[in-house]
GUDREN-23365 format. One record per residue: residue in one letter; x, y, z of N, C-alpha, C, O in turn. Coordinates in nm, 3 decimals. Example, Ala and Ser with C-alpha at 12.3 -4.5 7.8 and 13.67 -1.06 7.14 Angstrom:
// GUDREN-23365
residu:A, n.x:1.319, n.y:-0.569, n.z:0.780, ca.x:1.230, ca.y:-0.450, ca.z:0.780, c.x:1.320, c.y:-0.330, c.z:0.780, o.x:1.424, o.y:-0.332, o.z:0.846 $
residu:S, n.x:1.285, n.y:-0.225, n.z:0.708, ca.x:1.367, ca.y:-0.106, ca.z:0.714, c.x:1.290, c.y:0.003, c.z:0.787, o.x:1.341, o.y:0.114, o.z:0.804 $
END
This chain:
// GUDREN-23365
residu:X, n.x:11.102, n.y:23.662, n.z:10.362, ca.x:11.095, ca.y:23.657, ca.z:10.218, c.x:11.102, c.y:23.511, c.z:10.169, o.x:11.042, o.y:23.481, o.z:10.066 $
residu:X, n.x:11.191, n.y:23.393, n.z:10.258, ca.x:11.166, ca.y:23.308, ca.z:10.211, c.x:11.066, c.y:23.192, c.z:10.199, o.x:11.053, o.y:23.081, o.z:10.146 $
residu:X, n.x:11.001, n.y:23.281, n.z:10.279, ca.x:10.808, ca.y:23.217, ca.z:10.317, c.x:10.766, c.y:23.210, c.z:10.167, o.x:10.743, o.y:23.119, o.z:10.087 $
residu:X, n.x:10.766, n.y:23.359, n.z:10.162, ca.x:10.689, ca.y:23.366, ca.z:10.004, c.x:10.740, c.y:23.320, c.z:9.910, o.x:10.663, o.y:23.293, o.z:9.817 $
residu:X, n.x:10.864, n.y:23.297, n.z:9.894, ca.x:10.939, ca.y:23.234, ca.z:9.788, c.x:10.882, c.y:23.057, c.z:9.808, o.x:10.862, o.y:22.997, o.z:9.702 $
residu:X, n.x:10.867, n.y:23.009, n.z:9.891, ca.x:10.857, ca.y:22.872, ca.z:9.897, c.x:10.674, c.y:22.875, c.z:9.884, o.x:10.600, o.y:22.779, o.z:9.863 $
residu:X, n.x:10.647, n.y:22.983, n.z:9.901, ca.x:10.420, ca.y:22.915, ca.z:9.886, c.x:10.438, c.y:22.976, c.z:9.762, o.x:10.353, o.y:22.924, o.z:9.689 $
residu:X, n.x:10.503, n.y:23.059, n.z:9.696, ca.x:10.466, ca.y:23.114, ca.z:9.594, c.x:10.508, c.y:23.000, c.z:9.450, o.x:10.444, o.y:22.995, o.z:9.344 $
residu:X, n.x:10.637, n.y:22.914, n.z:9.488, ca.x:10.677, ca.y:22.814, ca.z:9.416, c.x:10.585, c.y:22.688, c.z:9.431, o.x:10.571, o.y:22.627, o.z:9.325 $
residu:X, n.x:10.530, n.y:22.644, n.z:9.521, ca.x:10.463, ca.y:22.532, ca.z:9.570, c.x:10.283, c.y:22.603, c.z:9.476, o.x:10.200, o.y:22.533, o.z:9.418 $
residu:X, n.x:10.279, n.y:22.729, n.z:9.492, ca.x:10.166, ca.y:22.713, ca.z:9.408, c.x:10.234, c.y:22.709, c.z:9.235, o.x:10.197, o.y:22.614, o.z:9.166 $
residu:X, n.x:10.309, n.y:22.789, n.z:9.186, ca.x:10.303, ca.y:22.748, ca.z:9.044, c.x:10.370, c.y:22.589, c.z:9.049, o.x:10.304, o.y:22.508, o.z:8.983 $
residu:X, n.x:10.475, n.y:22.540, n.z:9.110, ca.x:10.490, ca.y:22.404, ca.z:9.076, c.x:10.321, c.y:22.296, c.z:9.042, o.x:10.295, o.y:22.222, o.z:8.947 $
residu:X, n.x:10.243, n.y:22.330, n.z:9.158, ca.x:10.060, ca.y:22.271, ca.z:9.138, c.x:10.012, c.y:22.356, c.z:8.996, o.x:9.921, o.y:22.286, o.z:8.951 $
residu:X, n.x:10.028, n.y:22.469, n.z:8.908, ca.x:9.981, ca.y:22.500, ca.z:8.881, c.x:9.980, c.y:22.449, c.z:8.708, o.x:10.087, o.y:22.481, o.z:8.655 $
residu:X, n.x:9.911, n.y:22.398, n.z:8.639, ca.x:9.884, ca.y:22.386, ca.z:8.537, c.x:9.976, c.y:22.454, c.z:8.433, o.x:9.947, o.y:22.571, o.z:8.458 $
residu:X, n.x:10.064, n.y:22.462, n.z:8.336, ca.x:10.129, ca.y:22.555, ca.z:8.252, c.x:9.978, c.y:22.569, c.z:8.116, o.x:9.940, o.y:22.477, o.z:8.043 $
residu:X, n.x:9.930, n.y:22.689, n.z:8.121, ca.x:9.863, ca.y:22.737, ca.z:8.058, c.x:9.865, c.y:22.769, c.z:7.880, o.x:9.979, o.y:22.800, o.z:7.844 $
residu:X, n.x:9.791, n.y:22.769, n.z:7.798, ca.x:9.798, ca.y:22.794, ca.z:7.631, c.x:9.872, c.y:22.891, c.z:7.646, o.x:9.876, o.y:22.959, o.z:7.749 $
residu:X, n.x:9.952, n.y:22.912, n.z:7.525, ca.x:10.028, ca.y:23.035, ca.z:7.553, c.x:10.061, c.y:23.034, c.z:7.397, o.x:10.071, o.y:22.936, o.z:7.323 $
residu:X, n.x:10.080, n.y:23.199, n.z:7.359, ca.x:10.078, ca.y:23.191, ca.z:7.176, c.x:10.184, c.y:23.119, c.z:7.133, o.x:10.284, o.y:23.112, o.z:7.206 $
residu:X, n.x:10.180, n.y:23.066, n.z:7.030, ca.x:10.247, ca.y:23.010, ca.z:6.963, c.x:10.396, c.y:23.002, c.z:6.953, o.x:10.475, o.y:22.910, o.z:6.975 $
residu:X, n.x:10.418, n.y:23.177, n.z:6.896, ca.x:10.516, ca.y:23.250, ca.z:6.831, c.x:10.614, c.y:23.258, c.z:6.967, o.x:10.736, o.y:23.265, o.z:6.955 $
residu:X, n.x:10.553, n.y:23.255, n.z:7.087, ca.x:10.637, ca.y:23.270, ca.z:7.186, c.x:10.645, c.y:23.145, c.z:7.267, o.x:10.662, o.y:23.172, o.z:7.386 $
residu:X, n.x:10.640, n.y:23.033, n.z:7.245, ca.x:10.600, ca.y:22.921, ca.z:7.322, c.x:10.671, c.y:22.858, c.z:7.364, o.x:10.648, o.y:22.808, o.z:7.474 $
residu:X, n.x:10.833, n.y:22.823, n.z:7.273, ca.x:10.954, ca.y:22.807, ca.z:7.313, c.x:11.002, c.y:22.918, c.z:7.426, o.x:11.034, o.y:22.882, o.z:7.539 $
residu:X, n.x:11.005, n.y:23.014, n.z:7.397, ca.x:11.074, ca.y:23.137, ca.z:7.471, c.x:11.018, c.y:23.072, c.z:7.630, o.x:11.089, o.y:23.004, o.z:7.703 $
residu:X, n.x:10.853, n.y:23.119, n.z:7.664, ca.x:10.793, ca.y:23.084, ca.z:7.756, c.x:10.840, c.y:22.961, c.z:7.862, o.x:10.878, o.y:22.971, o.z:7.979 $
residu:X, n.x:10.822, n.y:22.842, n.z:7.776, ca.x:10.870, ca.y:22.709, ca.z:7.799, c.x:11.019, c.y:22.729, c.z:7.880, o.x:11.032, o.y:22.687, o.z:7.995 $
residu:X, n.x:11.122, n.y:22.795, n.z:7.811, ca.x:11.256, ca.y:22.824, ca.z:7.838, c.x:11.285, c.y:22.914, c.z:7.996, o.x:11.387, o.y:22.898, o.z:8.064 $
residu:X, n.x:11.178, n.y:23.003, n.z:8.031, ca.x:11.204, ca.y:23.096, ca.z:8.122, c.x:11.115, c.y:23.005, c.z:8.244, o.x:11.128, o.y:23.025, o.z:8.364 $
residu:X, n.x:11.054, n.y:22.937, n.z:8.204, ca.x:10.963, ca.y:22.899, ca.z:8.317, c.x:11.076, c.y:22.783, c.z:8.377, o.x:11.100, o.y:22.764, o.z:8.496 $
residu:X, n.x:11.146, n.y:22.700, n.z:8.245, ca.x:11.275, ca.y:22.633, ca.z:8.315, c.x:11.380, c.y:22.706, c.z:8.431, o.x:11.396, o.y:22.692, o.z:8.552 $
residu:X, n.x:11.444, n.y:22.794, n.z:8.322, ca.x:11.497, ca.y:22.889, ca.z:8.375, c.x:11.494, c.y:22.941, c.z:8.509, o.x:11.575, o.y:22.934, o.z:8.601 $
residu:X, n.x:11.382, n.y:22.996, n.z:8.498, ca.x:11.306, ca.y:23.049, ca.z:8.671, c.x:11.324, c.y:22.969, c.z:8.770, o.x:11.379, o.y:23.000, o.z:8.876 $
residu:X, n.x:11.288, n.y:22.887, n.z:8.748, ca.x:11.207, ca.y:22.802, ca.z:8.815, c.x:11.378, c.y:22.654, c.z:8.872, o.x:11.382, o.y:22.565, o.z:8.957 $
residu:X, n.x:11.460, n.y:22.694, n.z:8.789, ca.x:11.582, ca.y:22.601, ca.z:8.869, c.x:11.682, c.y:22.705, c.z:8.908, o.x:11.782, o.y:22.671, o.z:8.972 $
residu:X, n.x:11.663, n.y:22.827, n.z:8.875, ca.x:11.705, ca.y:22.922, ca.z:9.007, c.x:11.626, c.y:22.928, c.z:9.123, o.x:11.687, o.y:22.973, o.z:9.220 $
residu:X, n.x:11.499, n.y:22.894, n.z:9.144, ca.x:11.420, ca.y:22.917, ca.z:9.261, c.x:11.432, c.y:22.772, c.z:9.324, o.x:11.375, o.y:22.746, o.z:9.431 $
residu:X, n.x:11.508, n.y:22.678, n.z:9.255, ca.x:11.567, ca.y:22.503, ca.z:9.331, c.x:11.674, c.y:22.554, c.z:9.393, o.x:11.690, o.y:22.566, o.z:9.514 $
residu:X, n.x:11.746, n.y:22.585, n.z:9.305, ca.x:11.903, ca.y:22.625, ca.z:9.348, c.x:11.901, c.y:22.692, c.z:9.484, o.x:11.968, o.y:22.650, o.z:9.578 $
residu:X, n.x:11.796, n.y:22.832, n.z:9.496, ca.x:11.806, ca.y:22.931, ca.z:9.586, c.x:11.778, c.y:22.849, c.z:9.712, o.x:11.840, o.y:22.884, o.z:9.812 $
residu:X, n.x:11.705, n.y:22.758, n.z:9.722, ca.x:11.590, ca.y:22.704, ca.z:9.878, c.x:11.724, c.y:22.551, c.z:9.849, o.x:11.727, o.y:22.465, o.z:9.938 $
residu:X, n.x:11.785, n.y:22.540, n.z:9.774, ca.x:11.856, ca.y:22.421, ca.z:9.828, c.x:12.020, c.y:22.461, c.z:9.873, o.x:12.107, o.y:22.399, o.z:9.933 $
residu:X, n.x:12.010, n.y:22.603, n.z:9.809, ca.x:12.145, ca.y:22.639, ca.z:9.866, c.x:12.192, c.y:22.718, c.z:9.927, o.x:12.302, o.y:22.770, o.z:9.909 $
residu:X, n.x:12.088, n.y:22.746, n.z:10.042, ca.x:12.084, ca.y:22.796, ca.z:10.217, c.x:12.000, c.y:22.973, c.z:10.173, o.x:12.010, o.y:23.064, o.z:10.255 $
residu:X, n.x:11.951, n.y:22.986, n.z:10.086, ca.x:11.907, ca.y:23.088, ca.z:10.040, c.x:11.996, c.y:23.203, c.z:9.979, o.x:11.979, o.y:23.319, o.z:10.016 $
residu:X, n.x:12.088, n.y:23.169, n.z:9.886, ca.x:12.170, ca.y:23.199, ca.z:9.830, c.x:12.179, c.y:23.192, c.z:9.652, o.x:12.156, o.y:23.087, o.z:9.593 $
residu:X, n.x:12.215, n.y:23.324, n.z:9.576, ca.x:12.226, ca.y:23.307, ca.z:9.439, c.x:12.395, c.y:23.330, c.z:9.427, o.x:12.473, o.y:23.372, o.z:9.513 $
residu:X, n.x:12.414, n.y:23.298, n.z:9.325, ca.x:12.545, ca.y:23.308, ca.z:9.256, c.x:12.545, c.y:23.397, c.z:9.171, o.x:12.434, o.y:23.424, o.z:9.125 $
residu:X, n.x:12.673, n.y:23.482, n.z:9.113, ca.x:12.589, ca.y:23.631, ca.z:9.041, c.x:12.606, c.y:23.567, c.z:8.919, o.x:12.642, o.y:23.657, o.z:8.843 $
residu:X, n.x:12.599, n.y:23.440, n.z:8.842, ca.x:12.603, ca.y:23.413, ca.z:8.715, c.x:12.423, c.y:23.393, c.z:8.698, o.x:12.358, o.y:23.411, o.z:8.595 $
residu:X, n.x:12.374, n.y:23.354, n.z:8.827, ca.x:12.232, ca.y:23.331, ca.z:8.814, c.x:12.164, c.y:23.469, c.z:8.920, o.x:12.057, o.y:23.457, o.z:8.980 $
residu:X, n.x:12.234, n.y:23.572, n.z:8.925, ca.x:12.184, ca.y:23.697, ca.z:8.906, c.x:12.166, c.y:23.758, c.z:8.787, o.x:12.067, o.y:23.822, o.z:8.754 $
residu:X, n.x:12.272, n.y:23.736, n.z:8.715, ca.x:12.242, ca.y:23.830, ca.z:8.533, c.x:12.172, c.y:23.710, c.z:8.500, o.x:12.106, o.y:23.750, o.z:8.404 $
residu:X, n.x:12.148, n.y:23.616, n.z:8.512, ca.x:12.047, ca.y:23.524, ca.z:8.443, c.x:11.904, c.y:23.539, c.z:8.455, o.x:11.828, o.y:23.526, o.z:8.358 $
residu:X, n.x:11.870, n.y:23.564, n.z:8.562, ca.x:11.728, ca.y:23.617, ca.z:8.633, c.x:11.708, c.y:23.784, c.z:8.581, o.x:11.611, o.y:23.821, o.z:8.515 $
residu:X, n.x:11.770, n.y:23.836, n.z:8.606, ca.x:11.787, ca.y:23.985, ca.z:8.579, c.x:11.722, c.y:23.935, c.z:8.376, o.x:11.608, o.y:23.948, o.z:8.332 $
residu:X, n.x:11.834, n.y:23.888, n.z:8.309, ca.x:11.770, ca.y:23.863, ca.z:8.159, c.x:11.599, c.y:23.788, c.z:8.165, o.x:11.513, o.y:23.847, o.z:8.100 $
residu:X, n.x:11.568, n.y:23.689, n.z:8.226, ca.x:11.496, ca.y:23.635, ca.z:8.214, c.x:11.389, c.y:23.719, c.z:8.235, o.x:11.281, o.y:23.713, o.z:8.176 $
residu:X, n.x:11.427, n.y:23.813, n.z:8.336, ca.x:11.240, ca.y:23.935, ca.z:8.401, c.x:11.232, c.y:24.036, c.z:8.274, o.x:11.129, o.y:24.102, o.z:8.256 $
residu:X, n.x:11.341, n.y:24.045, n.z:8.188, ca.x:11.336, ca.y:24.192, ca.z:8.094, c.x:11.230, c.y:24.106, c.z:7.968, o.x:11.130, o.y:24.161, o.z:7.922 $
residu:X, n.x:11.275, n.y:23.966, n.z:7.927, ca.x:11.242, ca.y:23.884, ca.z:7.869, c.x:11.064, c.y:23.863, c.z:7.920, o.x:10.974, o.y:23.854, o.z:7.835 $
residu:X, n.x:11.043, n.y:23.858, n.z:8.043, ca.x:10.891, ca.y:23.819, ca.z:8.096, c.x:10.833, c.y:23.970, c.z:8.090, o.x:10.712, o.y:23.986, o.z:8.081 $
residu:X, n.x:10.927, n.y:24.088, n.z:8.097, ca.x:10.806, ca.y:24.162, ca.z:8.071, c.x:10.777, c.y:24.221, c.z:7.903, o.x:10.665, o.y:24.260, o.z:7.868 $
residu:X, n.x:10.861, n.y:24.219, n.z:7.837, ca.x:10.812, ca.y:24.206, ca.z:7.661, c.x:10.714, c.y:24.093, c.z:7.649, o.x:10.621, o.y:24.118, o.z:7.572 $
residu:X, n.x:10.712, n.y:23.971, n.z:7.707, ca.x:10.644, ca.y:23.893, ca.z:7.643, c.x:10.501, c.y:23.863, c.z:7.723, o.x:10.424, o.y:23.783, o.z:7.669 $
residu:X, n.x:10.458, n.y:23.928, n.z:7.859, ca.x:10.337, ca.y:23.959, ca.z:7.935, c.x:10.259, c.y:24.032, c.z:7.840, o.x:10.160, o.y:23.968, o.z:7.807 $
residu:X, n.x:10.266, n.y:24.117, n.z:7.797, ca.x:10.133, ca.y:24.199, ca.z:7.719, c.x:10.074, c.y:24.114, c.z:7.643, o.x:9.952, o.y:24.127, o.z:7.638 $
residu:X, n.x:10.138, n.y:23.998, n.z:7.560, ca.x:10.037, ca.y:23.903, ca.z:7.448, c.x:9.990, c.y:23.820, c.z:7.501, o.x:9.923, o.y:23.739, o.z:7.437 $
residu:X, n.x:10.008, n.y:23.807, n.z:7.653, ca.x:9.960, ca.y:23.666, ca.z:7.745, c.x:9.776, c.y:23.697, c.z:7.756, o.x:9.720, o.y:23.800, o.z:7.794 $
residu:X, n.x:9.722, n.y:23.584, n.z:7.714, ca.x:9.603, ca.y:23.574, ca.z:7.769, c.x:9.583, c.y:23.557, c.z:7.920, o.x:9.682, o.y:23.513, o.z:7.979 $
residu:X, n.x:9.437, n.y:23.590, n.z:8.017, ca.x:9.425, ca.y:23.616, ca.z:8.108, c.x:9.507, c.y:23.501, c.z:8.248, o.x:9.551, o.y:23.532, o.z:8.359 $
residu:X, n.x:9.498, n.y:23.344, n.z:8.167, ca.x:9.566, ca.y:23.282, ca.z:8.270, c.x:9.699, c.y:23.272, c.z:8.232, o.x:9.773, o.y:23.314, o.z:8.321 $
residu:X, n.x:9.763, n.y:23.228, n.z:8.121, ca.x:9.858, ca.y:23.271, ca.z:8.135, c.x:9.989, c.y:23.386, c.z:8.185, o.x:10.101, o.y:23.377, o.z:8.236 $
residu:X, n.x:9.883, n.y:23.513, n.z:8.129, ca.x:10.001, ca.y:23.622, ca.z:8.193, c.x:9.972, c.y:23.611, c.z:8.354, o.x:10.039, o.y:23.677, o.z:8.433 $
residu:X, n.x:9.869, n.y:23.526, n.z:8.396, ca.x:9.896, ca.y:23.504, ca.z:8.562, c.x:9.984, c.y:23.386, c.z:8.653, o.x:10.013, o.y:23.388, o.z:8.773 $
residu:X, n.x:10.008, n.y:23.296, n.z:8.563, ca.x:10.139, ca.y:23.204, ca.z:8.556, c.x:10.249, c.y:23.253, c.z:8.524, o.x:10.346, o.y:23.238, o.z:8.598 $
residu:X, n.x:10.253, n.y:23.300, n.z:8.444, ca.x:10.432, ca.y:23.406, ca.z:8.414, c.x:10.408, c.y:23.494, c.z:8.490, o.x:10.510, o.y:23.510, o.z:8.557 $
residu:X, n.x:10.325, n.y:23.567, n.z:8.522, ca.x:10.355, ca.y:23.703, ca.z:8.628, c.x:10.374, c.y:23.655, c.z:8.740, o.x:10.449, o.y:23.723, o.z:8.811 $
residu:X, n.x:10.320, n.y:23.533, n.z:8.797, ca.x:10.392, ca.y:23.408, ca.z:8.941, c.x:10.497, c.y:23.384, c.z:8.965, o.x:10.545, o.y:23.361, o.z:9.076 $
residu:X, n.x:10.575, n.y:23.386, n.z:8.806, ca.x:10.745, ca.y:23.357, ca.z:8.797, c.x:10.827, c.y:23.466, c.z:8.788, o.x:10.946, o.y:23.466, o.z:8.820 $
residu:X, n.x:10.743, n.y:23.592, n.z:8.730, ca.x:10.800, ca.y:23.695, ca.z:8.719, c.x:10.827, c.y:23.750, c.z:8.863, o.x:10.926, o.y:23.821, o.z:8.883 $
residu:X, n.x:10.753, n.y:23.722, n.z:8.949, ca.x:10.738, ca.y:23.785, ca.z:9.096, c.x:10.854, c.y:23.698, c.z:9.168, o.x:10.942, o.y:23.738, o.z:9.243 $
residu:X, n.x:10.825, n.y:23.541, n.z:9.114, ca.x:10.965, ca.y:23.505, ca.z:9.190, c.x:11.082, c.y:23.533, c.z:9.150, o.x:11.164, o.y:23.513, o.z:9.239 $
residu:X, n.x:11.149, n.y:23.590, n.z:9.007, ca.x:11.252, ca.y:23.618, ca.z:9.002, c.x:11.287, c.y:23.751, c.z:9.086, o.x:11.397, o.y:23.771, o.z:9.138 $
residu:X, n.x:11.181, n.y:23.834, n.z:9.091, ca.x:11.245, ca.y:23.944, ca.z:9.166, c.x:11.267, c.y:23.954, c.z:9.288, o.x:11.325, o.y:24.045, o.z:9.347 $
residu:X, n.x:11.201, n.y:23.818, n.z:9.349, ca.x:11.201, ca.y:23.817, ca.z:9.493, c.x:11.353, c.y:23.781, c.z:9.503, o.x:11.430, o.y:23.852, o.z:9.568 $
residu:X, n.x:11.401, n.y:23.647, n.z:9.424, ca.x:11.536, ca.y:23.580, ca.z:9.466, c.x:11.642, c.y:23.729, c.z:9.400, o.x:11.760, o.y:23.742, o.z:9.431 $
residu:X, n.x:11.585, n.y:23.805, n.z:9.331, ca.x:11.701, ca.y:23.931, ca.z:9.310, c.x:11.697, c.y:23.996, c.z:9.445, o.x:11.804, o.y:24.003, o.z:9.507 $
residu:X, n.x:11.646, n.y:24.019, n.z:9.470, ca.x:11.581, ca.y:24.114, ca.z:9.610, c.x:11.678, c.y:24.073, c.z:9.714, o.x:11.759, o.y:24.140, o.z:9.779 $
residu:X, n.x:11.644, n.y:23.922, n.z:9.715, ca.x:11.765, ca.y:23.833, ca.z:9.799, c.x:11.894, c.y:23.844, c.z:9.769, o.x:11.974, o.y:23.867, o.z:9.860 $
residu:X, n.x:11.946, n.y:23.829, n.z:9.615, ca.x:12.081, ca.y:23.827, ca.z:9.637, c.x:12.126, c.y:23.980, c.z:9.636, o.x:12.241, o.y:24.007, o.z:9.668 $
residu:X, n.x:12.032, n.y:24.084, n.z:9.598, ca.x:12.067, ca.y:24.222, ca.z:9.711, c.x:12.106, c.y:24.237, c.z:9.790, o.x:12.196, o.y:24.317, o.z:9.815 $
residu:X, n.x:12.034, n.y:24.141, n.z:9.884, ca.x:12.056, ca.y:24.189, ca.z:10.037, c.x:12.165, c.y:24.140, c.z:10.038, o.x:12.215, o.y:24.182, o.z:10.143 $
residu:X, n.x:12.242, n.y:24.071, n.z:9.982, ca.x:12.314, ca.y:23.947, ca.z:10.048, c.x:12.483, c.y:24.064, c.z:9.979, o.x:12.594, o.y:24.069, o.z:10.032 $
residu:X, n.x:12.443, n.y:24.128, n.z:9.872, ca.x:12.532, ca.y:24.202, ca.z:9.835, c.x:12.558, c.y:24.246, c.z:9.681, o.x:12.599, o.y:24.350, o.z:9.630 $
residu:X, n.x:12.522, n.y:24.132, n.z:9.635, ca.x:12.532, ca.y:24.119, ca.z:9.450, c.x:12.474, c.y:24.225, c.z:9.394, o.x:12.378, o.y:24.282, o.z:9.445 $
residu:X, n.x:12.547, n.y:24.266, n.z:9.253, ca.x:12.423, ca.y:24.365, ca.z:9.222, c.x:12.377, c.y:24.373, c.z:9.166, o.x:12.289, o.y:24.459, o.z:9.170 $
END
């Protein structure tokens, strides 16, 4: 799993952040932070979450999927990149025990 977690980050890190509506642009901006320094944290800290950045990820995917339906075609494929990695690093701190 942590294969995919590291090609799947190495492609959105290369990947362009895409137009994205307006009304949601902050929000967007915020989760892609978000995401995306739990998926630092996880690969720098032996592949491990903390459960404060389990309910954080857990909020952030309920958050990416209300706001996927207004995504135009590349965008909702950049957030659905991040959306996939939050569930992967949940998946992880599953296994590991958290819930």
């Amino acid at each position: 799993m942590t294969e995919e977690i590291v090609s799947l980050w190495r492609a959105h890190q290369q990947a362009a952040l895409p137009e994205v509506p307006r009304e949601s642009e902050g929000e967007l901006l915020v989760l892609d932070e978000v995401i995306g320094g739990c998926v630092v944290f996880y690969l720098e800290s032996g592949q491990r979450l903390d459960p404060i950045r389990v309910v954080i990820l857990e909020d952030c995917r309920a958050d990416l999927e209300r706001l996927l339906p207004d995504l135009e075609e590349a965008a909702a494929a950049y957030f659905t990149r991040l959306g996939v990695l939050a569930k992967l690093l949940l998946a992880g701190a599953a296994a590991e025990g958290h819930p």
